[in-house]
C-alpha positions in Angstrom: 3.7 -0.5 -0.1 1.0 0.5 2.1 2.2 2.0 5.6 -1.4 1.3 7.0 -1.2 -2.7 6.8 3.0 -1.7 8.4 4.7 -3.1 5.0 7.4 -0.7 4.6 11.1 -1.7 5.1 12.5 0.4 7.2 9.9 0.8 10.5 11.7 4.5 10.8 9.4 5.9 8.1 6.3 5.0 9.9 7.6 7.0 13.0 8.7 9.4 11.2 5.1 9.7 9.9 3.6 9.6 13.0 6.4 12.7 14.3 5.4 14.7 11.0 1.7 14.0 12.1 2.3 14.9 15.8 4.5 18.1 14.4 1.5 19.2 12.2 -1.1 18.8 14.9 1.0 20.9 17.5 0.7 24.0 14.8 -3.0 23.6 14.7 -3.3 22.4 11.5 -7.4 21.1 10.2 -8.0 17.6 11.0 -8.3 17.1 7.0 -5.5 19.0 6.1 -3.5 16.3 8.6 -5.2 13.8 7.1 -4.2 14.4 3.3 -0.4 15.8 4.4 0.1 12.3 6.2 -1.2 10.7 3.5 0.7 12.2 0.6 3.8 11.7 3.3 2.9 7.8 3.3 2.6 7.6 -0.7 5.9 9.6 -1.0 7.6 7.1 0.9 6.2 4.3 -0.1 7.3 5.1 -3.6 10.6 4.7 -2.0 10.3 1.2 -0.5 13.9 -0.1 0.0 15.9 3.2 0.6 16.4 4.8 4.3 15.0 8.9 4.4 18.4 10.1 4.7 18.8 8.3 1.5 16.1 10.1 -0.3 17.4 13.1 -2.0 15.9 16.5 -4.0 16.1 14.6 -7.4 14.2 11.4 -5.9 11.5 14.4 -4.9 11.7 16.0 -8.3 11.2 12.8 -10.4 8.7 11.6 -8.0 6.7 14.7 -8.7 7.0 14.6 -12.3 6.0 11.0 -12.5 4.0 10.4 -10.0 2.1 14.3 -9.4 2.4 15.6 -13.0 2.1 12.0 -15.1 -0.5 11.0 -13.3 -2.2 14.4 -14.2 -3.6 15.2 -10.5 -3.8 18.7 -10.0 -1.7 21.5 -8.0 -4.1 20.5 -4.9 -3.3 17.1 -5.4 -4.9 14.8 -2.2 -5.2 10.9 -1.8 
């Protein structure tokens, strides 16, 4: 599901996306390092397409790291 063409199921993630963006811009964060947060933000969610956030817990985060992170093989710097 991509968040850019507004396909995910519940429209609170994409606020919440843009609040995590606003968040990180306030704290002066590099325009790229906004850029690949949000959009790591946007895959993480997305690879969670029919559950709320609140729903999303610290094993969802581990096993999306492990397959997604380390079975894909990107690296510790991983950006989209």
């Amino acid at each position: 599901m991509d968040t850019k063409e507004g396909k995910m199921k519940y429209p609170e993630k994409q606020r919440s996306i843009l609040e995590f963006k606003q968040w990180v811009r306030q704290r002066r964060y590099a325009d790229q390092t906004i850029k690949t947060y949000t959009s790591m933000l946007e895959v993480f969610l997305s690879h969670f397409p029919e559950r709320k956030i609140e729903e999303i817990g610290i094993r969802d985060i581990e096993d999306f790291n492990y397959h997604h992170v380390i079975g894909k093989g990107f690296s510790a710097s991983y950006r989209t």
